[in-house]
C-alpha positions in Angstrom: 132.0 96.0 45.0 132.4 99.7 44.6 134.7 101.6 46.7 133.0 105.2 47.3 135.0 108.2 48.7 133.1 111.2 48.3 129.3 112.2 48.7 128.6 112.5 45.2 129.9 109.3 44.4 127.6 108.0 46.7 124.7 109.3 45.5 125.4 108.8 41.8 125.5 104.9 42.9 122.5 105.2 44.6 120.3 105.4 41.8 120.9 101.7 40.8 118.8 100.8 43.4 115.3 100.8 44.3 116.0 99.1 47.4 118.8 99.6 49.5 120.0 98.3 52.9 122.8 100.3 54.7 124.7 99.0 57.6 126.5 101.5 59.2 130.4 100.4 60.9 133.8 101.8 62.5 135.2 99.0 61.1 137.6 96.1 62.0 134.9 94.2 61.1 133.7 90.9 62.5 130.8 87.7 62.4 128.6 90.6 63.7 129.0 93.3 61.3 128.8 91.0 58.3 125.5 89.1 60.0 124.2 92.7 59.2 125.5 93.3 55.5 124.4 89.8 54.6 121.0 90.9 56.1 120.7 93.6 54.0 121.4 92.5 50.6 118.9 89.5 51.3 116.2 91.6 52.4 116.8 94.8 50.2 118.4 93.6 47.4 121.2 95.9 47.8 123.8 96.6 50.8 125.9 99.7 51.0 127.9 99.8 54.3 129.9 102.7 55.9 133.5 102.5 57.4 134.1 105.8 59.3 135.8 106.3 62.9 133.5 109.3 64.0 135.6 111.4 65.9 132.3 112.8 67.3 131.1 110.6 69.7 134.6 110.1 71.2 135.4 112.2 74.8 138.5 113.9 75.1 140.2 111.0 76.8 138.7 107.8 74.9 140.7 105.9 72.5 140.0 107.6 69.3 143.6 107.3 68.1 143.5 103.5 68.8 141.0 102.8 67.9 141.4 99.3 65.4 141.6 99.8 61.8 141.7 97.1 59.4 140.7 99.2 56.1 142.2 96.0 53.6 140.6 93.2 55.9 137.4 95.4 56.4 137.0 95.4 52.1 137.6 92.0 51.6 135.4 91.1 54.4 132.6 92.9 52.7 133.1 91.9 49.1 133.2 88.4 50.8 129.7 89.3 52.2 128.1 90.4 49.1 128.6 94.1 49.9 127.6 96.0 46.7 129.6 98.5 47.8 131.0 100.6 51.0 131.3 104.4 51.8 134.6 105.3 53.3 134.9 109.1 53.6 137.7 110.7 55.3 136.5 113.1 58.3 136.9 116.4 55.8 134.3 114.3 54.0 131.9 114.4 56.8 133.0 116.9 58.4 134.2 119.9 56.2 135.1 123.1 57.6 133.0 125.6 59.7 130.8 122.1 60.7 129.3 123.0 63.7 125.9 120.8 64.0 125.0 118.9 66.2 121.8 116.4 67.9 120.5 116.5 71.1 117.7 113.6 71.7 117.0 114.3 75.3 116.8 111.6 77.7 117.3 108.5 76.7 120.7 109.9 75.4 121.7 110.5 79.2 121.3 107.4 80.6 123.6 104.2 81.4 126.5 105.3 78.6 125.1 109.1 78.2 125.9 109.3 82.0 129.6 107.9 81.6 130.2 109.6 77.9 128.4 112.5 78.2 128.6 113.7 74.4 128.6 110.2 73.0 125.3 110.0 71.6 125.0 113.6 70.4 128.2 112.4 68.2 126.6 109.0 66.8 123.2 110.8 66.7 124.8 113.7 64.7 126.9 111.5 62.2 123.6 108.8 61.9 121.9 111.5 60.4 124.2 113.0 57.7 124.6 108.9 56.8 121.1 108.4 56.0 120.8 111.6 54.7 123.7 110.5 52.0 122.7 107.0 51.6 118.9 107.6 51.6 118.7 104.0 52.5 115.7 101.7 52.3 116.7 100.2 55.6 119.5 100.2 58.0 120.9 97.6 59.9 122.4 97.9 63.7 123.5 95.5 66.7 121.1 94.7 69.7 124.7 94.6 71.5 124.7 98.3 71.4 120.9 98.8 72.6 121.1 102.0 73.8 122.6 103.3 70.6 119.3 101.5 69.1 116.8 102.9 71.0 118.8 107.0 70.1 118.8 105.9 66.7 115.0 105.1 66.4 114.1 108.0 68.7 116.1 110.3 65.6 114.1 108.8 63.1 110.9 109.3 65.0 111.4 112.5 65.9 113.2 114.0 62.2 110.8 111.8 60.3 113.4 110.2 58.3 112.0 107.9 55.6 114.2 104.3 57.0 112.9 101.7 58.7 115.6 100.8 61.2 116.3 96.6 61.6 117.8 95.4 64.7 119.8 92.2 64.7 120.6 89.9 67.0 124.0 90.2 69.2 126.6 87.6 67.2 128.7 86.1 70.7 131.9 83.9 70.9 131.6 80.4 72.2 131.4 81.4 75.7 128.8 84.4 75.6 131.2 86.9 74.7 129.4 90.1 72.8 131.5 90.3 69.9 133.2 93.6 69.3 136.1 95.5 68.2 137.2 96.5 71.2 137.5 92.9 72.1 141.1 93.3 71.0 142.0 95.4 73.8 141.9 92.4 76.4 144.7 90.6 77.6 144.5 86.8 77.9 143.5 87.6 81.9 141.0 89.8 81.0 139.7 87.8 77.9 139.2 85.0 79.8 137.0 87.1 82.5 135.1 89.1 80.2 132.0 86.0 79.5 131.0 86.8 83.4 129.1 89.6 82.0 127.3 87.9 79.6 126.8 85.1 82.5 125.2 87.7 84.6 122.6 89.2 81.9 121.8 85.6 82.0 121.3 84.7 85.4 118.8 88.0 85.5 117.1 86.5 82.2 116.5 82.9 83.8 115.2 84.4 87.5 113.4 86.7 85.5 111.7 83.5 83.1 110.9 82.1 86.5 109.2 84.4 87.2 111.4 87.6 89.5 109.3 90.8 88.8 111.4 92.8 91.1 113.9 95.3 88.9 116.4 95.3 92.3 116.2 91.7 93.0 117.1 91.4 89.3 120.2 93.8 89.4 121.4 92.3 92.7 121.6 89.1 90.7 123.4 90.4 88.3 126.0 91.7 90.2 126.4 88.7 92.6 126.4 86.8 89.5 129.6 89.5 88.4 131.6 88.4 91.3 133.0 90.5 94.1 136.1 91.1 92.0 134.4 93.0 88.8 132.2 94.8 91.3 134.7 98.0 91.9 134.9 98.0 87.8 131.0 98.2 87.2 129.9 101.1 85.7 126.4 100.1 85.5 124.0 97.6 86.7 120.5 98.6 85.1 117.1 96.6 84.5 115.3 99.6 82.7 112.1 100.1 80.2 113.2 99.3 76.5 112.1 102.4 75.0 113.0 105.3 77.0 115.8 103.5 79.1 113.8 104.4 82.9 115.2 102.5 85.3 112.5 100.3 86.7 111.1 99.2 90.0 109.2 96.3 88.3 109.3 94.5 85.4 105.5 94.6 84.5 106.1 94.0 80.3 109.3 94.0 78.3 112.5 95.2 80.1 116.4 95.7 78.9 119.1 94.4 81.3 122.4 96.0 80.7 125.5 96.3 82.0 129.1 98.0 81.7 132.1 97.0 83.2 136.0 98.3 83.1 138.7 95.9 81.9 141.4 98.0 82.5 141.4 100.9 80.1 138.9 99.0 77.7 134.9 99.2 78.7 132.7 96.4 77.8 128.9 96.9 77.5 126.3 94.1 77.1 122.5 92.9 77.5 119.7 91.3 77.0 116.0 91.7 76.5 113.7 90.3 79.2 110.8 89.4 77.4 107.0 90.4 78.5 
């Protein structure tokens, strides 16, 4: 597996390839992230992921600084997944002097976590951008956990058409229903043990939904019921909303998202799940 540090390394590897699948990552990697890499190399041949902690799509007072890192443990978890190689620029890499761009997608970036982190998405859609731009991959590979960062991130390629076809997969979940994530490691054992209630609420929604609850209120108050009385004050977001533009919805007449974030502490969880048409 190649270790690349600079753009031009990147590109000079590139040529090996007629195929390429990228999965972007900010590390501490887990089953999740490599589900994606593996993905990629069967289906293109090839996989090249990224580690970078964008600085851009963190707010003045989110965790950038500690934010996990596990560069060692990330490398061997990728040569382990069949990685043919990773990208792992420093931010003067990505970010040189007198950088001053930046991506503004519109609505759908404003909505559920655009409303809480305000210049989140103009980060990730900004940094997504000069990625592909360096890989030029064939594909790229991203989480259903973070939806809303799927549906910016198809909405980019849309409306720049960028030449990548953009593969979801499915959220990878602990025993219980937990989403897996980095930020996992923030819980304590209290909160850890707590934390599958959110996942058990998306689910309540999905099964009244299967059943055959139409009504997008009816399904949220579920949800939060479902939450318990105790996570309520720590909700950040309750939302039953179209797929593709994130609209919050008063019925569920096709496909819908339900999502949800909620506060453990200093650490924010987000999860959902598709209900199906």
């Amino acid at each position: 597996m190649q270790v690349l540090t600079t753009i031009a390394e990147v590109r000079a590897a590139r040529t090996r390839w007629p195929a390429l699948g990228f999965a972007p990552t900010m590390g501490y990697l887990h089953a999740g992230h490599i589900s994606l890499v593996e993905r990629a190399r069967a289906e293109c041949g090839a996989a090249l992921a990224s580690i970078f902690v964008n600085p851009t799509q963190f707010g003045p007072n989110e965790d950038l600084d500690r934010y996990p890192r596990d560069p060692e443990g990330d490398l061997a978890r990728l040569e382990a997944a069949g990685a043919d190689a990773v990208f792992l620029p420093s931010p003067e890499v990505i970010y040189p002097p007198g950088f001053s761009a930046s991506l503004d997608l519109g609505d759908v970036t404003r909505r559920l976590e655009g409303a809480v982190r305000p210049h989140h998405f103009a980060g990730v859609a900004t940094v997504v951008t000069k990625l592909f731009n360096i890989v030029q991959p064939t594909r790229a590979y991203f989480g259903q956990k973070d939806a809303q960062q799927c549906v910016v991130i198809r909405k980019l390629v849309q409306d720049l058409d960028l030449p990548v076809e953009i593969v979801v997969g499915d959220t990878v979940r602990e025993p219980d229903g937990l989403a897996l994530s980095s930020r996992n490691s923030y819980l304590t054992p209290d909160q850890r043990a707590r934390a599958p209630a959110l996942h058990r609420a998306l689910t309540a929604a999905q099964q009244a939904h299967a059943a055959g609850e139409r009504n997008a209120e009816a399904l949220r108050a579920i949800i939060r019921r479902t939450l318990g009385e105790d996570l309520a004050p720590a909700t950040d977001y309750v939302s039953i909303a179209d797929p593709d533009t994130l609209e919050e919805l008063t019925t569920v007449s096709g496909g819908a998202l339900a999502s949800l974030a909620v506060r453990f502490g200093a650490t924010r969880l987000i999860d959902n799940v598709r209900l199906q048409p």
